[in-house]
Every structure is written in structure tokens, then in C-alpha cells.
LUMLUMRO-241569 format. One record per residue (C-alpha): residue number from 1; x, z, y. Coordinates in Angstrom, 1 decimal. Layout:
BEGIN
 num      x      z      y
 NUM      X      Z      Y
...
//
This chain:
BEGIN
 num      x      z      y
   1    3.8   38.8   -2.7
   2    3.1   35.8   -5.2
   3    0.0   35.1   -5.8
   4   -1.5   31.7   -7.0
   5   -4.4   31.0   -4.2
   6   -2.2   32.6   -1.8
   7    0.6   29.1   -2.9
   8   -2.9   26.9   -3.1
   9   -3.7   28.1    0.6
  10   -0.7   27.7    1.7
  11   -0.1   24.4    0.0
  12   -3.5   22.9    1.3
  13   -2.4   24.7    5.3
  14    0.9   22.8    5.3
  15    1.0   19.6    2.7
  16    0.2   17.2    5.6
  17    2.6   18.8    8.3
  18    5.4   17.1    9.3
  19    8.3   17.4    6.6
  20   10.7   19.2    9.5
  21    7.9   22.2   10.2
  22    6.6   22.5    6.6
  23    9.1   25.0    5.0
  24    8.9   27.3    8.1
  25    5.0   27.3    8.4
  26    5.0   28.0    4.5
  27    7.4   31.1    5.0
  28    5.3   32.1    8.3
  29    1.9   31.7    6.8
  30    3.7   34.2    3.6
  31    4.9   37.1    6.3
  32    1.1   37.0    7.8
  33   -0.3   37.0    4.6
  34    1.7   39.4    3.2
  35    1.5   42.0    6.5
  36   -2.3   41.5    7.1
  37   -2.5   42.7    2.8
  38   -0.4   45.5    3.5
  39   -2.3   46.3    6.6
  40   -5.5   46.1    4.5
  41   -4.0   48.1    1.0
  42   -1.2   50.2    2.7
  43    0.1   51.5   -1.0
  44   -2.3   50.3   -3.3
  45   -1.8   47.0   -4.9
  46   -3.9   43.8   -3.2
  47   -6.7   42.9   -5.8
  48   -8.6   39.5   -5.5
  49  -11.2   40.5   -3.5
  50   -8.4   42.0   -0.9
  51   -6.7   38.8   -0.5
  52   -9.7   36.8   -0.4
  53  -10.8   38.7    2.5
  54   -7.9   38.5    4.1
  55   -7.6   34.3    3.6
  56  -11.2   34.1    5.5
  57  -10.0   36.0    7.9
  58   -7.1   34.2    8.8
  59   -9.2   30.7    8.6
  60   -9.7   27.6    6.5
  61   -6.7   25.6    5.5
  62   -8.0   22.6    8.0
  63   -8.1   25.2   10.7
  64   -4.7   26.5    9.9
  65   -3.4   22.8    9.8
  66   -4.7   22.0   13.5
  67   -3.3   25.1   14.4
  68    0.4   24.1   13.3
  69   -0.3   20.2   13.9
  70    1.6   18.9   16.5
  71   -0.2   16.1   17.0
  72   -3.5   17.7   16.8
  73   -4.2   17.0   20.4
  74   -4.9   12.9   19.7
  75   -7.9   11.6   19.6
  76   -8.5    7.8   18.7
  77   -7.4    9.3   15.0
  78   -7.1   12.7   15.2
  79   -6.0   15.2   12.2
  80   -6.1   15.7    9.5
  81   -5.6   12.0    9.3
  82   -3.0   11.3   12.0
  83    0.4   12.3   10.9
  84   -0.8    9.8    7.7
  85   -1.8    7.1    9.7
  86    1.6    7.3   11.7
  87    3.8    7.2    7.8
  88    1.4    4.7    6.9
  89    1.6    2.4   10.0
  90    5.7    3.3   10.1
  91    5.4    1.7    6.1
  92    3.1   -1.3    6.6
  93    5.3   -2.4   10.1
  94    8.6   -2.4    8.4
  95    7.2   -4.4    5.6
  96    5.8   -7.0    7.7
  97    8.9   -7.5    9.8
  98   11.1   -7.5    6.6
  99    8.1  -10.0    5.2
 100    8.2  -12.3    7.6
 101   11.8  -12.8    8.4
 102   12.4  -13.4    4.4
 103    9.5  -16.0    4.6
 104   10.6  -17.7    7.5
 105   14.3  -17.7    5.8
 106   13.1  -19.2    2.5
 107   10.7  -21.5    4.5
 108   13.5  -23.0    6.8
 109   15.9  -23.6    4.3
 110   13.3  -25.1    2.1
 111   12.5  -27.5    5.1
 112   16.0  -28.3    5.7
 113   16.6  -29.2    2.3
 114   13.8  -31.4    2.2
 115   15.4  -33.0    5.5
 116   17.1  -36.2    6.0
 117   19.7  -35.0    8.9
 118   23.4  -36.5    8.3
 119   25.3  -34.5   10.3
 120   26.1  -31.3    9.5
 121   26.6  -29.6   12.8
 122   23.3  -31.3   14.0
 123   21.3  -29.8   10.9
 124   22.6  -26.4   11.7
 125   21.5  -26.3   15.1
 126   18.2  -27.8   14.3
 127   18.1  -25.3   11.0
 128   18.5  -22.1   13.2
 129   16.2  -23.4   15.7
 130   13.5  -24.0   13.5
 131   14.3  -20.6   12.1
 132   14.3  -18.5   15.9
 133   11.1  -20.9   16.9
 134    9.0  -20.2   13.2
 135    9.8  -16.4   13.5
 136    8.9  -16.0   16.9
 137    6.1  -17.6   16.5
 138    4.2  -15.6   13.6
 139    6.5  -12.0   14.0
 140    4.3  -11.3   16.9
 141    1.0  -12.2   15.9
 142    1.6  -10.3   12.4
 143    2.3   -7.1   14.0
 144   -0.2   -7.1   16.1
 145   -3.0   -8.1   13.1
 146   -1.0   -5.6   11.0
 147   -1.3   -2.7   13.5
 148   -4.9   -3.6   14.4
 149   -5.9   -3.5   10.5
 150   -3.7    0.2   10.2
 151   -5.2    1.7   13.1
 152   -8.9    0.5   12.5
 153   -8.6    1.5    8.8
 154   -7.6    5.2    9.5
 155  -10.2    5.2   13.2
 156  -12.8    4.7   10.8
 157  -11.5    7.7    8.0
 158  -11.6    9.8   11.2
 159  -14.7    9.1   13.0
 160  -16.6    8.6   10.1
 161  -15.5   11.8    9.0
 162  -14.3   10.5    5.4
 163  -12.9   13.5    3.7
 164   -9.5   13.1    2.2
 165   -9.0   16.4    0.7
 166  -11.9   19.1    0.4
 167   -9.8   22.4    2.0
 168  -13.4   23.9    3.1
 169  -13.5   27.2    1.3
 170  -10.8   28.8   -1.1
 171  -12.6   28.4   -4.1
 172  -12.1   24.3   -3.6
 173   -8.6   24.4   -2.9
 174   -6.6   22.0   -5.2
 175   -3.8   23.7   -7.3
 176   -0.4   22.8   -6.7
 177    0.6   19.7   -8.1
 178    3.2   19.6  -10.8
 179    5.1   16.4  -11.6
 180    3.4   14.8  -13.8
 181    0.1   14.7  -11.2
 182    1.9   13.5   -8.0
 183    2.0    9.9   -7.0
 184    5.3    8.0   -6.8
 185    6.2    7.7   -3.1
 186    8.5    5.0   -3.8
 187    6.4    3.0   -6.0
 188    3.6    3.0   -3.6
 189    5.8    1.8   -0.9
 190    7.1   -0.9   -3.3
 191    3.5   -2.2   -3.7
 192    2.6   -2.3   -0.1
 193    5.9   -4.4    0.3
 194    4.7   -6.6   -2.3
 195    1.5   -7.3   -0.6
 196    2.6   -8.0    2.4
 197    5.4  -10.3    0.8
 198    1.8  -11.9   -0.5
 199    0.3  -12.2    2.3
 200    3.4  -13.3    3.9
 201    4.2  -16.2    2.0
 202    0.5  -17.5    0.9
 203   -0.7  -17.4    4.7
 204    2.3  -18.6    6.5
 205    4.8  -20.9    4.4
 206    3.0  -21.7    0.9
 207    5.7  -24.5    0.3
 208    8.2  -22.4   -0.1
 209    6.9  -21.8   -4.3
 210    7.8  -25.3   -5.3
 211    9.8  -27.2   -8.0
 212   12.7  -29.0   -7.2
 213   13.1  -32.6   -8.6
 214   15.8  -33.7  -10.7
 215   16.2  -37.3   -9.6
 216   15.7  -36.8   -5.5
 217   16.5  -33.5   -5.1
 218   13.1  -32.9   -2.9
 219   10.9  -30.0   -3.4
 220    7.4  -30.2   -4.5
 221    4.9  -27.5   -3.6
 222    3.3  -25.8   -7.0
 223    0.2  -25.4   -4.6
 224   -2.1  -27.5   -3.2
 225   -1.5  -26.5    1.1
 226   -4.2  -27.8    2.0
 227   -6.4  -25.1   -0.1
 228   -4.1  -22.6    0.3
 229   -5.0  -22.8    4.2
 230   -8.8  -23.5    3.5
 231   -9.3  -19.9    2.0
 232   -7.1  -17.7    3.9
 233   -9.9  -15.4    4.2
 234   -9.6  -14.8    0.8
 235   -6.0  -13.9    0.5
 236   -6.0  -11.4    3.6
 237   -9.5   -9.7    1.7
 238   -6.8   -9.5   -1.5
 239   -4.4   -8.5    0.7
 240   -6.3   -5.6    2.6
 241   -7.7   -4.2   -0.5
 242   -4.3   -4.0   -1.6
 243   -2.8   -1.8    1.1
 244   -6.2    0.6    1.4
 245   -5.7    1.0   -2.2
 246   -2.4    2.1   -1.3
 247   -3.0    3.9    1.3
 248   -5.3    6.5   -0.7
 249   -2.5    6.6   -2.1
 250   -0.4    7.9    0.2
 251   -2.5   10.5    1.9
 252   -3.6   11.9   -1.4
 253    0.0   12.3   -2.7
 254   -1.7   13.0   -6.0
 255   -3.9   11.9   -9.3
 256   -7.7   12.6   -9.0
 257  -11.0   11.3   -8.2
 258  -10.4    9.9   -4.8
 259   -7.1    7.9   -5.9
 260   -9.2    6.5   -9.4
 261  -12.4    5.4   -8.0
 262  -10.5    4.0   -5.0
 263   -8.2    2.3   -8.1
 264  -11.2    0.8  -10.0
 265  -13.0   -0.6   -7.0
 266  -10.4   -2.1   -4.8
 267   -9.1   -3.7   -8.1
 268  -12.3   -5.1   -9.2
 269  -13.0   -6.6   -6.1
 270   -9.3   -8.1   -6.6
 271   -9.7   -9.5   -9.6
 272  -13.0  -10.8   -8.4
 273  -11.1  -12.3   -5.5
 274   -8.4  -13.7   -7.5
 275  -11.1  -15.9   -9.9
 276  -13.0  -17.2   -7.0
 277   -9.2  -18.1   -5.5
 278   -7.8  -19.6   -8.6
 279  -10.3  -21.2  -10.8
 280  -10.7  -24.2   -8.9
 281   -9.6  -27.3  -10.0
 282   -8.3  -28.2   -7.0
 283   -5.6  -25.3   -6.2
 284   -2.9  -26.9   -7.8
 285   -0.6  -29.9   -5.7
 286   -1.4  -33.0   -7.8
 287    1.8  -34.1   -7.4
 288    3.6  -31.1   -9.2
 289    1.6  -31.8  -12.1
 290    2.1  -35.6  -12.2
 291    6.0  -34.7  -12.3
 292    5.8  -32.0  -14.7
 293    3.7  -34.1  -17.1
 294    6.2  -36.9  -16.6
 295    9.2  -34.3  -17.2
 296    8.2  -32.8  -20.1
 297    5.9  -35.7  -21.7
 298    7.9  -35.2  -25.0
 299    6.4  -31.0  -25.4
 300    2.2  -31.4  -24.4
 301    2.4  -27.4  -24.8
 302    4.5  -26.9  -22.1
 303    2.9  -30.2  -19.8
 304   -0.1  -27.9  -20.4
 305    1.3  -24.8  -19.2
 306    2.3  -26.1  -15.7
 307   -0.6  -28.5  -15.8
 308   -2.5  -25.0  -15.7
 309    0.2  -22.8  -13.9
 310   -3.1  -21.5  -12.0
 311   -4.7  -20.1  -14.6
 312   -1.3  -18.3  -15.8
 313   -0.8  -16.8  -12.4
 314   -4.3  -15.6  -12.5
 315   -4.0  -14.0  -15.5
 316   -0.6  -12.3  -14.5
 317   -2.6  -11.2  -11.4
 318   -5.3   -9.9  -13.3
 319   -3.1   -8.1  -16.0
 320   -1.2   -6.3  -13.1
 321   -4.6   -5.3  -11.6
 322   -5.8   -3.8  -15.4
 323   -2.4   -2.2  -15.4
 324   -2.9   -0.5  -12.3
 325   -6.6    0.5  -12.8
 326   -5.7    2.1  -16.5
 327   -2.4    3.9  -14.9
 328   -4.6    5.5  -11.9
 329   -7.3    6.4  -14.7
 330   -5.3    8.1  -17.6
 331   -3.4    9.8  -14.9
 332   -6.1   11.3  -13.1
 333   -7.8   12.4  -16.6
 334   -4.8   14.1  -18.0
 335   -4.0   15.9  -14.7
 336   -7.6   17.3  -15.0
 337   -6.6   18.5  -18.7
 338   -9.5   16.0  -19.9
 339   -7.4   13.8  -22.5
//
């Protein structure tokens, strides 16, 4: 029979099962239901009370979802959190790997055109050596520090018993999402990319966002390195609140409280973390804006522009975060039918 907590039960047993499983636990969980009700009614129809008995009886959804979970038997991270932190580690891995190497492609070739090497099949050799050497120098180390931060993230959901869904008792069940309340799996991926593409570039090769001359064909670095590297503990904070806010994300699979307070905070801190980062006077490379003054001495609007190119990526930063923040709210407010 179809009944709407019976779909809600089953929705909350099964959502966080492995894709390949999911459909045949749903249609199991149905023929169980459905036999214990006709066990219980024989040839009257199942009223509420009827089925609710019958839902108690067969267990909570959590219960049902260790049951099924074949990974249920790990412990460091056990369920219901494990088959998310496995997608999520799976997501944030790739995205490093694919991160880095685009880094270390743009940072080599930025190097080598800055170079002074004549010979052609000399720069090569030295071009894809620097290249092997750079990547096999930070691919490792990234990994690891990505996989440490995934794993300790998701250890500390599980043994601090962080709830990510509340599947305790069937009047608490969430209702099936429809389309308009479930979260873009693409577009979370996307942003996760983008921060580690972030971290990747800020933290490894900063030079590579520079302005090539006219005259010497050199590149100048927009940033000042040597603050770049001095408060690297604040881009990895941006960075991490980035991915948890993601994450959320991504094991909620859906608009409400959780995902918009989540939103608001991480991107608060953000933005907090992008002033501190950007407002100084001294983030910008003094030689970019000595050339971009000299190359546009004729328009003071635009000198002033790239003279305060920190301030304009702040506030592109800081829209994207308001963005974000008013997105996660209205959605979760209209998929509770408040606006």
C-alpha cells in the first residue's frame, strides 16, 4: 500500500545507502511493511494507528539503516556518517589531485616564461623537470593534509555524536524532498573544487595571478609573496570553512536548519577572514602597482582600481559569500512553506 509515513520511513531507512542497494531495500522494506499490515488487519483496511504500530515494531529508521549498511561494521567513523565521509573524501581527493597538477602546470610555465634559457631543447627538459620535481613535491603532502582534515572532520561528527538527520521516532521523520528543496549535487561539488583550486594556488604558487609587461614580456605578481606566505593560516581557516560548509551540504542532500545555520556561520567567519586577509596595506606586490600606475597614468580611475585590486577582490569575495548565505536562507524558508 501507499501511504505517506510509510514513503518518509522508508526514505529516512534507505537515503544514505549506497546508490546500488537503495531501490532493492526500498521495495524490500515495502513487501515487509505491507505483509506485517496485512498480518495485523487481515481484510480490514490499515488505519494510522495500525501502521504506526507496525513501523515501531519493525525499528527506527537509524536501526533499519545499520541493519542494511554494509559498512556498518567500521568503527573510527562508523554510520550513519560513513558512506558520507567515504563520497566526501572520494570528492575532496580528486579535487586536490586535479588542483594541484593545474597549479603546478600554470606555475611552471609561468616560471619558464619568466626564464632566460636560449635553447629550446634545454628549456624543455628543464621545464618538465621543474614540473615532475614541483608536483611531487606538494601532491603528497596535500593528500595526506587533505585526507587528515576529511577523516578528522567526519571522526569528530561520529564520536561526538553530532546529529545529521533526526530519524528517532516517526513523528520527526522529514517528508520527502521535492525538487525545489534538494541541494544541487553538482554545484556543491563545483564549490569544493573551487576551494581547493583556492587553497591550491594561494598556498603553493601565488605568482602564478600576475600581469604580464608590455615592454619585457616578464610577469609581475598582483600579490605581495611574501604576505601571501606569512598568513597561510588564514587561507587554509578560509579554506576549511569552505569545504565543512559544503560538506553539510552533502550529507544533508537538502534545504533546512542544519544546511542555513551551517551557511550563515561558516560564511561569516569567511568574510571575517577575508577582511583581516585583505585589508592590509601591504597585500598588494608594490611593483604591480608602480607599473600599473605608470601604464595607465593617463585614466587615475582605472590607476585606482588596480592600485586597490585588494579591495575589489575582497568585495567579490564578500559578495559571493552574501550570495551564498541569502541562497541557503530563502531556500530553507520556502521549503518550510514560511515565505
Amino acid at each position: 500500500m501507499t501511504n505517506d509515513l510509510i514513503e518518509r520511513y522508508i526514505y529516512a531507512a534507505t537515503k544514505r545507502l549506497p546508490k546500488k542497494i537503495r531501490s532493492d531495500v526500498s521495495d524490500e522494506l515495502r513487501t515487509i511493511i505491507d505483509d506485517m499490515l496485512t498480518e495485523r488487519c487481515a481484510n480490514t483496511t490499515p488505519q494510522e494507528k495500525d501502521i504506526r504500530i507496525v513501523l515501531t515494531e519493525l525499528g527506527t529508521p537509524q536501526e533499519l539503516y545499520e541493519q542494511y549498511n554494509p559498512d556498518s561494521d567500521k568503527c573510527l567513523i562508523g554510520s550513519p556518517y560513513y558512506s558520507t565521509y567515504k563520497y566526501v573524501l572520494k570528492i575532496v581527493l580528486i579535487c586536490t589531485c586535479a588542483g594541484i597538477t593545474l597549479a603546478m602546470i600554470i606555475s611552471t610555465l609561468v616560471n619558464a616564461l619568466n626564464g632566460t634559457e636560449t635553447s629550446y631543447a634545454s628549456s624543455s627538459v628543464i621545464l618538465l623537470r621543474d614540473f615532475f620535481v614541483n608536483l611531487f613535491t606538494s601532491l603528497p603532502s596535500a593528500i595526506v593534509w587533505a585526507f587528515a582534515f576529511v577523516t578528522i572532520l567526519f571522526a569528530i561528527f561520529y564520536h561526538k555524536n553530532i546529529k545529521i538527520d533526526n530519524t528517532g521516532n516517526l513523528d520527526s521523520l522529514p517528508s520527502v524532498p521535492v525538487k525545489k528543496e534538494k541541494i544541487s549535487k553538482v554545484e556543491t561539488i563545483a564549490s569544493i573544487a573551487i576551494t581547493i583550486a583556492f587553497l591550491s594556488v594561494f598556498l603553493i604558487c601565488p605568482q602564478v595571478l600576475c600581469m604580464i609587461t608590455t615592454k619585457t614580456n616578464t610577469f609581475i605578481p598582483i600579490f605581495n609573496l611574501d604576505t601571501i606566505h606569512s598568513t597561510w593560516y588564514i587561507i587554509i581557516m578560509f579554506g576549511v570553512l569552505g569545504i565543512i560548509r559544503e560538506s553539510v551540504k552533502l550529507i544533508e542532500k537538502r534545504y533546512n536548519k542544519k544546511v542555513m545555520i551551517t551557511s550563515v556561520i561558516t560564511n561569516v567567519l569567511s568574510a571575517v577572514l577575508a577582511v583581516i586577509w585583505l585589508a592590509g596595506e601591504n597585500i598588494l606586490n608594490s611593483d604591480f602597482v608602480n607599473y600599473t600606475s605608470e601604464l595607465f597614468a593617463d585614466s587615475d580611475k582605472i590607476s585606482a582600481i588596480f592600485a586597490n585590486f585588494h579591495l575589489f577582490f575582497m568585495g567579490c569575495i564578500l559578495l559571493a559569500l552574501a550570495i551564498d548565505t541569502l541562497d541557503a536562507v530563502v531556500k530553507t524558508l520556502k521549503s518550510q512553506n514560511k515565505i
